[in-house]
C-alpha positions as CSV (number, residue, x, y, z in Angstrom):
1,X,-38.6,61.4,30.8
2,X,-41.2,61.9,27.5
3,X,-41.4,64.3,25.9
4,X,-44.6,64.4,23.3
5,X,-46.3,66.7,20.7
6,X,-48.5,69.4,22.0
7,X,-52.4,68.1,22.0
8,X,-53.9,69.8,18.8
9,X,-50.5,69.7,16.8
10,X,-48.8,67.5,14.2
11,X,-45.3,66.9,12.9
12,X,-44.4,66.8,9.1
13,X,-42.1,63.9,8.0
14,X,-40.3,64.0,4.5
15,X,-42.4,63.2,2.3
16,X,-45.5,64.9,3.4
17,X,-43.8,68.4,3.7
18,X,-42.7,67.7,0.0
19,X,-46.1,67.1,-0.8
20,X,-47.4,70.2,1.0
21,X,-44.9,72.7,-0.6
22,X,-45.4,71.4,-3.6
23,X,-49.4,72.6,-3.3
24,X,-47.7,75.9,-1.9
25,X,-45.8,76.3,-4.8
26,X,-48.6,75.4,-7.2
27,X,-51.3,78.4,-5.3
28,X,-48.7,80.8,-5.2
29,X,-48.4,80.2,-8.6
30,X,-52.1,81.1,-9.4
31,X,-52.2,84.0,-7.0
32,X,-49.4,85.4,-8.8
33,X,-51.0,84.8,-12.5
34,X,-53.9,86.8,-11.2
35,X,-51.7,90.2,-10.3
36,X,-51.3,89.4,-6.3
37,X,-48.2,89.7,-4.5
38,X,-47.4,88.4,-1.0
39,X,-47.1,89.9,2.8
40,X,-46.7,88.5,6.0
41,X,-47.7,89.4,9.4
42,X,-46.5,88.5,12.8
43,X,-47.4,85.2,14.4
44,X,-48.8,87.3,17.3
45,X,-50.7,90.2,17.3
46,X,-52.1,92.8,20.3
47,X,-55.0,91.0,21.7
48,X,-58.2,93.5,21.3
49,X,-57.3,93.4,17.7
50,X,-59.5,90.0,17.5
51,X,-61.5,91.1,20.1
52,X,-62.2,94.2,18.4
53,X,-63.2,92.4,15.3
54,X,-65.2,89.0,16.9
55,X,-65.8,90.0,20.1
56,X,-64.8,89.0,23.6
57,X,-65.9,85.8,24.2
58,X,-63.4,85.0,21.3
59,X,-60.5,85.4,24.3
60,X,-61.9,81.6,25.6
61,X,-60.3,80.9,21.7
62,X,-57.0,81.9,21.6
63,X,-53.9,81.3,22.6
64,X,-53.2,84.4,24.5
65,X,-50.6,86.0,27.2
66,X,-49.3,88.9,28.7
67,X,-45.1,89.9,27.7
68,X,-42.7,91.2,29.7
69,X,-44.2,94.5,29.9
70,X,-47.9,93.5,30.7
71,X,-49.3,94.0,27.3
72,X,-52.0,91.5,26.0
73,X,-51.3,89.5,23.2
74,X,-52.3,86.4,21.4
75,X,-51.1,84.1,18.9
76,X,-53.1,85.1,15.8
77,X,-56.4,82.9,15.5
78,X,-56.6,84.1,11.6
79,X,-55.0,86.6,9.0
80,X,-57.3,88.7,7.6
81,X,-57.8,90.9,10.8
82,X,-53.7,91.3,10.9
83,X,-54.0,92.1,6.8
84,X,-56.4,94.7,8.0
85,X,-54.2,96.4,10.3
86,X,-51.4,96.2,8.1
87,X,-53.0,98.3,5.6
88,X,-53.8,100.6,8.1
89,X,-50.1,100.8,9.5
90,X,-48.5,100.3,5.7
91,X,-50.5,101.0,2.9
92,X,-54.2,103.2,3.3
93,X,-51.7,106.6,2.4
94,X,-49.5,105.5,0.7
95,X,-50.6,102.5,-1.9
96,X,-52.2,102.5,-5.1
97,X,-55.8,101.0,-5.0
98,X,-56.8,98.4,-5.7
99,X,-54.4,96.3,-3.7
100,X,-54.2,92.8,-4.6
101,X,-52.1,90.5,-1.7
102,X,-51.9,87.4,-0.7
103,X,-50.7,85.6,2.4
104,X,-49.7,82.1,3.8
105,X,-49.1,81.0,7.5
106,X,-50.3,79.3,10.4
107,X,-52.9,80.2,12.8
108,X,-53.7,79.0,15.9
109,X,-56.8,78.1,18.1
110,X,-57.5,77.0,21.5
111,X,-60.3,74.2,20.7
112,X,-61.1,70.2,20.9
113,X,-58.7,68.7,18.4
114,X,-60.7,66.3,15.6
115,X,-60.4,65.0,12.2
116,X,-60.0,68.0,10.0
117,X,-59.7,70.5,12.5
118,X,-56.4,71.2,14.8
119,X,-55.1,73.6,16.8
120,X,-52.3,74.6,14.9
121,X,-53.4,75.1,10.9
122,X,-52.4,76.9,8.1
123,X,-54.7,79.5,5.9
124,X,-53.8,81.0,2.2
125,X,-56.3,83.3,1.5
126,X,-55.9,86.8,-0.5
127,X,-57.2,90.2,0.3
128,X,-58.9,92.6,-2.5
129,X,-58.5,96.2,-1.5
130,X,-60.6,99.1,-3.2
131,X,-61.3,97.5,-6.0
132,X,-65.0,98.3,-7.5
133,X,-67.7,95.2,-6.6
134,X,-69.3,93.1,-8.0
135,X,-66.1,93.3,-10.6
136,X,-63.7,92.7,-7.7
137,X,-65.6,90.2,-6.1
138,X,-66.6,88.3,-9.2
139,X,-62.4,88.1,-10.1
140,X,-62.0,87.1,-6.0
141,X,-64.3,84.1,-6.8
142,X,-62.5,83.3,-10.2
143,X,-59.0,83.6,-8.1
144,X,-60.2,81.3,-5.1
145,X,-61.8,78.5,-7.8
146,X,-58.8,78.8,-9.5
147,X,-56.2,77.4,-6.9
148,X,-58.3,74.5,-6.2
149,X,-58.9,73.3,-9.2
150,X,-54.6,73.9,-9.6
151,X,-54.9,71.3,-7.0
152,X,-56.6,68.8,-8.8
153,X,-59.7,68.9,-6.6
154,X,-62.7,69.1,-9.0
155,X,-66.1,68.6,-6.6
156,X,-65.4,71.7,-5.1
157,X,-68.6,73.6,-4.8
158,X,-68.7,77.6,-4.5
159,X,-72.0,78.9,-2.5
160,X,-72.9,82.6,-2.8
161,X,-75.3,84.9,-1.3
162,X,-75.9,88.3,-0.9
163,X,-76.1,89.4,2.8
164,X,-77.6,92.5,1.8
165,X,-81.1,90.8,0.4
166,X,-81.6,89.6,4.7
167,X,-79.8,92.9,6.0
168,X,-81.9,94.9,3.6
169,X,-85.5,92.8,5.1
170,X,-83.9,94.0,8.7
171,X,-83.9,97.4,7.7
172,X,-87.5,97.5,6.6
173,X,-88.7,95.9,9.1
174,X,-86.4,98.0,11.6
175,X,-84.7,95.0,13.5
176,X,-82.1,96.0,16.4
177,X,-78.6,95.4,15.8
178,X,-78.4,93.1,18.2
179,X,-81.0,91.2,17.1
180,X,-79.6,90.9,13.6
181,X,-76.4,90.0,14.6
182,X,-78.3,86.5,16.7
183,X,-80.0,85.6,13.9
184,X,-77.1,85.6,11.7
185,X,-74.8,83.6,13.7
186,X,-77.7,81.1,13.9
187,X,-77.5,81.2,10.3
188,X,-74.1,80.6,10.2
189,X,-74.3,77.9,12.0
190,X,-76.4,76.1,9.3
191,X,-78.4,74.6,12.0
192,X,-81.9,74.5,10.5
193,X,-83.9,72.9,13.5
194,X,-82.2,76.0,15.5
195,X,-83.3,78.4,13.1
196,X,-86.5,77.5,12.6
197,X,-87.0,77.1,16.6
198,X,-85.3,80.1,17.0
199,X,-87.5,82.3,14.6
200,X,-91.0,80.1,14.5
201,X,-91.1,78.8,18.6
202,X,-92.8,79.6,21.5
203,X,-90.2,83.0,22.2
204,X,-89.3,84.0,18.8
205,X,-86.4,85.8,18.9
206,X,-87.8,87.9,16.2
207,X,-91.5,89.3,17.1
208,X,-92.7,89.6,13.5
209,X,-93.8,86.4,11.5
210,X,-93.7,88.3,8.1
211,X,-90.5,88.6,8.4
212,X,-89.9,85.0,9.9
213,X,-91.6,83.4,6.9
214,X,-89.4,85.2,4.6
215,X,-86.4,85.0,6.5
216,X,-87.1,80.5,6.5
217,X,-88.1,80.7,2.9
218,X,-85.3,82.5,1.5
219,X,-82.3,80.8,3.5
220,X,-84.1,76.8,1.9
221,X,-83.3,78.6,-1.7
222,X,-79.9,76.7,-3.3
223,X,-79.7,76.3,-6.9
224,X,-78.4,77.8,-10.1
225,X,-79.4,81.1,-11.4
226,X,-83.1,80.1,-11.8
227,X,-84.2,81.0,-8.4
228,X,-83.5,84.4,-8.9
229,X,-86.8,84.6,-9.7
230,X,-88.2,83.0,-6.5
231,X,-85.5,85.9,-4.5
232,X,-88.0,88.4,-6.2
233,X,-91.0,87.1,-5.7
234,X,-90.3,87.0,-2.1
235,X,-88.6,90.5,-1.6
236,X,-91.1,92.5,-4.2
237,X,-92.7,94.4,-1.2
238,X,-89.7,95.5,0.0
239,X,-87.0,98.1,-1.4
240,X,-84.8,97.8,0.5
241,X,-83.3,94.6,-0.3
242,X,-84.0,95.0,-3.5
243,X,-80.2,96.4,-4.8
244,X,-78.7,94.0,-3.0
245,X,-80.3,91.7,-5.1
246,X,-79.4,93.7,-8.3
247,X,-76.0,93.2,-7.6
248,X,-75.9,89.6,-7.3
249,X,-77.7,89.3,-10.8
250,X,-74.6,91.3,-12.2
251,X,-72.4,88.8,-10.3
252,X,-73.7,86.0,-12.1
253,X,-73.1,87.9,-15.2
254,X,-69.5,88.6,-14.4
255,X,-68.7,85.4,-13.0
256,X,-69.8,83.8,-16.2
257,X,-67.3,86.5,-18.0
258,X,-64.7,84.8,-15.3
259,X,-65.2,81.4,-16.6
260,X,-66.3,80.3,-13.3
261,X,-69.0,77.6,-13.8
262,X,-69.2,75.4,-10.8
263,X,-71.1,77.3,-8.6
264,X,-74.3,77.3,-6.4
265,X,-77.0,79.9,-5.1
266,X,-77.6,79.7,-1.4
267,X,-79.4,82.1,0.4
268,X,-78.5,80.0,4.1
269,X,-75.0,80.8,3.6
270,X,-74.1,83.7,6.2
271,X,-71.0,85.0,7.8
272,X,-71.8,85.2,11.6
273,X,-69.6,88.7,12.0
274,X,-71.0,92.1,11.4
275,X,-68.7,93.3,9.4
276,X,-69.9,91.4,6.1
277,X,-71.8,93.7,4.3
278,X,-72.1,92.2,0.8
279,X,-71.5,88.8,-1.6
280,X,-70.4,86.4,0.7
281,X,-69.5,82.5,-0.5
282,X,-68.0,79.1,1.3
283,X,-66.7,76.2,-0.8
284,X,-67.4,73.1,0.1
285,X,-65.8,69.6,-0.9
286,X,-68.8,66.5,-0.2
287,X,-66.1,64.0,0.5
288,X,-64.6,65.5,3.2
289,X,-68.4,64.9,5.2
290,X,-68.4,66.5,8.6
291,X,-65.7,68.8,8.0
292,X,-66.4,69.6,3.9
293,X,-66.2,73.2,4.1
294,X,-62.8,74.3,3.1
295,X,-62.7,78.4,1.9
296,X,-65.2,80.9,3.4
297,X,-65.0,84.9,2.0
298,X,-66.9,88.0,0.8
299,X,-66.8,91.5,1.0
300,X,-66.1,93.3,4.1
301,X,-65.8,96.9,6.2
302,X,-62.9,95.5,8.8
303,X,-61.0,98.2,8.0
304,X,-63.4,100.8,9.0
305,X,-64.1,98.7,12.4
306,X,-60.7,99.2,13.3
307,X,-60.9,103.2,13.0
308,X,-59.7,103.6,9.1
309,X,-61.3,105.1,6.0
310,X,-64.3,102.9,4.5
311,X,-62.8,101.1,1.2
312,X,-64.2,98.2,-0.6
313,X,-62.9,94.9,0.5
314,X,-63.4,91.1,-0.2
315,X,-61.0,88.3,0.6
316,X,-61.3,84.3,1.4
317,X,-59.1,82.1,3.5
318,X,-58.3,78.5,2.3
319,X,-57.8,75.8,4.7
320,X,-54.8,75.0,4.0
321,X,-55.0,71.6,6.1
322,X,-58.5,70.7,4.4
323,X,-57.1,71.3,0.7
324,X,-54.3,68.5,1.5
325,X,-57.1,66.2,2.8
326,X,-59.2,66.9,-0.5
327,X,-56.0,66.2,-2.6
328,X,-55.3,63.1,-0.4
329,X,-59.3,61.9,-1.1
330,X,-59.3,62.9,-4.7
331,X,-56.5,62.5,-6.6
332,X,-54.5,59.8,-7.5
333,X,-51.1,60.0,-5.5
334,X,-48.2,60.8,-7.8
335,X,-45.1,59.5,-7.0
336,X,-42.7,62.1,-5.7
337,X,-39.3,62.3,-8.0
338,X,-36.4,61.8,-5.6
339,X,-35.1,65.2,-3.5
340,X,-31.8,64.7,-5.5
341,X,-30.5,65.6,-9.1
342,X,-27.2,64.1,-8.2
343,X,-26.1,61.1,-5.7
344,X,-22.2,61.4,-5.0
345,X,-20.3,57.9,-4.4
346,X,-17.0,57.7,-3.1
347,X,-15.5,54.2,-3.8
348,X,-12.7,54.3,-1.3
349,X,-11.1,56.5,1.6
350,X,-8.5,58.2,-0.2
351,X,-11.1,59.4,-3.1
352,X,-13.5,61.3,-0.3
353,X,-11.3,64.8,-0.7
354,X,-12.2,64.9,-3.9
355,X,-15.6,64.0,-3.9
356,X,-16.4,66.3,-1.5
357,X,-14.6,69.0,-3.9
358,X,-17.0,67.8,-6.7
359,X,-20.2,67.6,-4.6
360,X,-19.6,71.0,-3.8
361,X,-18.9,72.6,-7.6
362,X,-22.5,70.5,-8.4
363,X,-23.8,72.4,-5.4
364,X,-22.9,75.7,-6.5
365,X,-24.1,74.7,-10.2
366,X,-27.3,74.7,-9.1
367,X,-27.9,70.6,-8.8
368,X,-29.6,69.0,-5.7
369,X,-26.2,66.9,-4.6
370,X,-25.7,64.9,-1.6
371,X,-22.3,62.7,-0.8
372,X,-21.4,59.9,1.1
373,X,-20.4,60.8,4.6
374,X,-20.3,57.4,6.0
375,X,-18.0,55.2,4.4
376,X,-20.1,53.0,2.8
377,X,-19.0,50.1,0.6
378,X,-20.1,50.4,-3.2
379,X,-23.0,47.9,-3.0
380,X,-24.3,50.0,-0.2
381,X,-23.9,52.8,-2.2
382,X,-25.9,51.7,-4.9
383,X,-28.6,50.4,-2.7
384,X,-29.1,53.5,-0.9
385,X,-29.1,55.3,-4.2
386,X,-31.8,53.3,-5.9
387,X,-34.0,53.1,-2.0
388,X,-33.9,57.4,-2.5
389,X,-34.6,57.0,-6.1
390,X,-31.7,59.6,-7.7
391,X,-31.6,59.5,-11.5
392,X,-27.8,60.7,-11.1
393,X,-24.8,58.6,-9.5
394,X,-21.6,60.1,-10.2
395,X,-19.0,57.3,-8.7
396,X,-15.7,58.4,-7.9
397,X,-12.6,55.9,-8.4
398,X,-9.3,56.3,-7.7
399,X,-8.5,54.7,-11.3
400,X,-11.0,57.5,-12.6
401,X,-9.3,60.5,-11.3
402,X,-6.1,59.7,-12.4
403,X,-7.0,60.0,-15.7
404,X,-9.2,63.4,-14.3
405,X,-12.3,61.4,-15.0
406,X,-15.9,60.2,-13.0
407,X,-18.1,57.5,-13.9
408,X,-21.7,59.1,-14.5
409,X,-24.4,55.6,-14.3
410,X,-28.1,56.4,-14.9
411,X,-29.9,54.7,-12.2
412,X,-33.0,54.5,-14.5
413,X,-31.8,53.1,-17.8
414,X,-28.7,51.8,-16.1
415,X,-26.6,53.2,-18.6
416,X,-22.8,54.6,-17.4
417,X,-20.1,56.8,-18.7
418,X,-16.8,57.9,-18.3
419,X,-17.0,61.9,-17.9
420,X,-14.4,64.7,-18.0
421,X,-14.7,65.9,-14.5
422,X,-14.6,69.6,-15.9
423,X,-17.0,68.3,-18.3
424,X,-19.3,67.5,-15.6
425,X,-21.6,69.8,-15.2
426,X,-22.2,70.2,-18.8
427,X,-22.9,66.6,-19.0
428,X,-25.8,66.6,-16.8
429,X,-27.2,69.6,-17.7
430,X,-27.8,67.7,-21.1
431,X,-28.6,64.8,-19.7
């Protein structure tokens, strides 16, 4: 009988998971610096909370079942719709705004497994609750830029738009919800030939060419802050996008403020979901080709789809999975230190008692210590302590602990000494 992986999934040896929490370590890091503290939700969640927020034809997505007691549930496809209903369980009475957390876990998604994309993945993303905009999303932006550059990755690229400069052109021209919301999932798409078919073809799916030869001019406009000026050229007839477009001036301002320099103006970017009402960016990494894109965020009203009080929201969600391809392309690979402080080598049988006494004391000393359990003879010993690269060999003779003593060899240098075993752990503290 075989038994194999599930299609869509992966297994983490040694090394790799070393490298990975590493990363984690280093973006917790930089979400902490910034004032954000972590949550967690549950790896499933009830099943109309994604439908609620993406709509039904999500279900063909997920990875979803019924329990014991016939209620629908899923594993979660993504965290920020579980953040939002934890603020609703946990936090909208109680909490002090603004609310700055951060998560990290796996998601899952029922879809074709290829490079870059699987169908179990991690996210680290953050969540900004009630904080004012543009200042919160300007620090958001600052915050995501941040912990990839901690990574090493330096091509990144941060697009930004404004969804209320097109949402404000639907307005004046009094375009149905419905209607909207196709257009912007064609956007989203960033298919351009399906765009322009879509908006200039035979069966336009919006009956208005004003408004279909702004809506083609404005998503081709990616640059730096200079077309700004082409943004209100285009929208001076029109009031109502005009604020929005305010707004992402005083973005530009702030982000500046922030230190963030690396970023792009693209009026194609788009979140396909209705509930983005403001500044919205992606982040893309050119080496990674088909699959480049590796953050997407802005501001949001989830919480207020899902039945709670309206409150200023913008988050992002890294791909995990993507960063560690972007390190793996871009940086040179640093050799990992060994997973050890301390190597312990028992010499002969009658020795192991006591090096098992030792390995333990090292253990509750705080030092990385593993022991011989095998019996191995010394050469072996030494071999396997240079193959797993340990600075520290601490051989125990029976000649040694007569006199209470341990021989302490530097597998670097090569240097060796005779130590006081309850001198020991002061000696390689200093060492």
């Amino acid at each position: 009988m075989e038994f194999n992986r599930p299609r869509g999934t992966r297994d983490f040896l040694f090394e790799e998971m070393r490298e990975r929490n590493q990363a984690e370590s280093t973006l917790r890091r930089v979400f902490e610096s910034y004032g954000y503290q972590e949550i967690q939700t549950p790896l499933f969640e009830e099943l109309k909370l994604f439908t609620t927020k993406s709509g039904d034809e999500i279900v063909n997505q997920l990875y979803n079942f019924k329990d014991k007691s016939d209620r629908e549930l899923t594993l979660r496809p993504e965290i920020t719709a579980p953040v939002a209903r934890l603020y609703l369980n946990e936090l909208e009475k109680t909490a002090t705004k603004p609310i700055k957390l951060f998560y990290y876990g796996s998601c899952f998604r029922y879809e074709r497994p290829q490079k870059g994309r699987f169908r179990q993945f991690w996210q680290f993303g953050c969540e900004l609750i009630g904080a004012k905009t543009p200042q919160g999303e300007a620090e958001v932006i600052a915050l995501c830029t941040d912990a990839i550059n901690s990574l090493g990755i330096t091509t990144a690229d941060v697009n930004i738009n404004h969804l209320g400069i097109i949402r404000g052109l639907f307005k004046h021209f009094d375009i149905s919800v419905e209607t909207q919301s196709e257009i912007m999932v064609i956007i989203d798409k960033g298919d351009k030939d399906l765009l322009i078919e879509s908006l200039s073809g035979d069966e336009p799916v919006i009956d208005n060419d004003e408004l279909n030869q702004i809506l083609l001019k404005l998503i081709d406009l990616v640059g730096d802050k200079s077309i700004i000026s082409e943004v209100e050229d285009l929208i001076a007839p029109y009031e109502e996008p005009k604020q929005a477009l305010e707004e992402l001036k005083e973005l530009i301002e702030l982000l500046e403020s922030f230190q963030v320099e690396n970023y792009t103006l693209n009026l194609g970017v788009a979140r396909g979901l209705d509930y983005y009402t403001g500044v919205v960016f992606e982040i893309y990494v050119p080496e990674l080709g088909a699959q480049k894109q590796i953050c997407g965020g802005g501001s949001y009203s989830l919480v207020k789809l899902f039945g709670g009080q309206e409150v200023e929201s913008t988050g992002f969600a890294l791909g995990f999975d993507r960063l560690m391809n972007a390190v793996e392309e871009l940086t040179d690979k640093e050799e990992l230190p060994s997973h050890l402080d301390v190597y312990v080598a028992p010499i002969s049988k009658d020795v192991k008692p006591k090096a098992f006494e030792i390995t333990q004391m090292l253990r509750k000393e705080g030092f990385k210590t593993d022991v011989d359990l095998n019996g191995k003879k010394f050469k072996k010993l030494m071999n396997y302590a240079d193959k797993i690269k340990v600075e520290k060999l601490v051989i125990i003779g029976a000649n040694d602990l007569e006199e209470g003593k341990v021989t302490v060899k530097n597998m670097i240098s090569g240097d060796q000494s005779q130590v006081d075993i309850d001198k020991l752990v002061d000696y390689l503290k200093e060492e």
